[in-house]
C-alpha positions in Angstrom: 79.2 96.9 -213.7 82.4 94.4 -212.5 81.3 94.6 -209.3 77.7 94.0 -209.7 78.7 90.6 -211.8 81.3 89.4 -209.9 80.2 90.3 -205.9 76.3 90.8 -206.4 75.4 87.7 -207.7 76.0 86.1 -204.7 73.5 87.7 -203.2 70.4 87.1 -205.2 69.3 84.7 -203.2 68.9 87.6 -200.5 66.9 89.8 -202.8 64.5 86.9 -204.0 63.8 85.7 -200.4 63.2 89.9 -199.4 60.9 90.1 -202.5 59.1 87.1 -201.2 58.7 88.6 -197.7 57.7 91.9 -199.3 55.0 89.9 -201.4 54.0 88.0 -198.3 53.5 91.1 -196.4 52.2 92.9 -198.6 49.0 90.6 -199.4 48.4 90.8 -195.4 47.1 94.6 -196.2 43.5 95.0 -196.7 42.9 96.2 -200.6 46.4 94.8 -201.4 47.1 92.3 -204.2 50.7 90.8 -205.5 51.2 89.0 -208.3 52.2 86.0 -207.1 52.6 84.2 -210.6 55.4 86.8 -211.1 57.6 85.7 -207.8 60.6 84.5 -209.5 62.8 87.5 -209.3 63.5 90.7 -207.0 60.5 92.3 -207.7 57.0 92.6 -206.5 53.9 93.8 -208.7 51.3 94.7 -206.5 47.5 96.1 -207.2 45.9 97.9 -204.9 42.3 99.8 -204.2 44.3 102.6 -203.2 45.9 105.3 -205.6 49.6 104.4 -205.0 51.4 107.4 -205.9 49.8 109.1 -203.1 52.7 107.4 -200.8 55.3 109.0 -202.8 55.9 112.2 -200.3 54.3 111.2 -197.3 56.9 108.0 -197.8 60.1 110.2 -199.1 59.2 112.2 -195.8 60.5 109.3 -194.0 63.2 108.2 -196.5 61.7 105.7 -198.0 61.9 106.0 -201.9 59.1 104.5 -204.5 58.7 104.6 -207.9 57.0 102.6 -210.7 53.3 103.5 -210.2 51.0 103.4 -212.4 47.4 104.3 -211.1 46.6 101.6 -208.6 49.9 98.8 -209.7 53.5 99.1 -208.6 56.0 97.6 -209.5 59.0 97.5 -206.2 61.9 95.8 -206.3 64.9 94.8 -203.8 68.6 94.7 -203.6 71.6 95.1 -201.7 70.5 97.8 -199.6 66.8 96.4 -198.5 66.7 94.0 -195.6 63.9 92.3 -194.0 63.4 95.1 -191.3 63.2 98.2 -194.3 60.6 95.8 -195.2 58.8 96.2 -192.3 59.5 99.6 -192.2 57.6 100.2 -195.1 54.3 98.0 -194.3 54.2 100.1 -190.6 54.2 103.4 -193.0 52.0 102.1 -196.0 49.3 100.8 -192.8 49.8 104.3 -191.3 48.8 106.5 -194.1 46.2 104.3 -195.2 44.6 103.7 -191.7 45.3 99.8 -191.8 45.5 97.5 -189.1 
């Protein structure tokens, strides 16, 4: 908890600018939707026509962990150990098992 107060912090800059990227990216998908009214901290609420928690194991396959669904809205969120390119990671493999462009 020390650490996350006194060293982590400093770094919430980082998350907020990755959750904006995610967001961004995100409403690039077809059937995608963020909540952009809710952009002020590390995480992303997204809608989509798609049933989300069907990315769960295709997604863990590839060591990507999700959580927070609820039917067609997720909730994701970032932090120390997501960077811009995990971010991009994870659009390649949400457009590949949705057969998005």
């Amino acid at each position: 908890g020390l650490i996350s107060l006194r060293e982590m912090t400093k770094r919430l800059t980082i998350d907020h600018d990755n959750a904006n990227y995610l967001a961004k990216q995100l409403n690039t998908l077809e059937g995608f939707e963020v909540n952009m009214d809710a952009r002020d901290i590390n995480m992303v609420f997204v809608k989509s026509d798609y049933e989300l928690v069907t990315l769960k194991n295709p997604l863990e396959e590839k060591g990507i962990l999700l959580g927070g669904y609820k039917g067609n809205h997720m909730r994701m969120v970032t932090h120390n150990d997501i960077d811009k390119e995990d971010i991009d990671t994870l659009i390649e493999a949400i457009k590949h098992e949705f057969g998005l462009t």
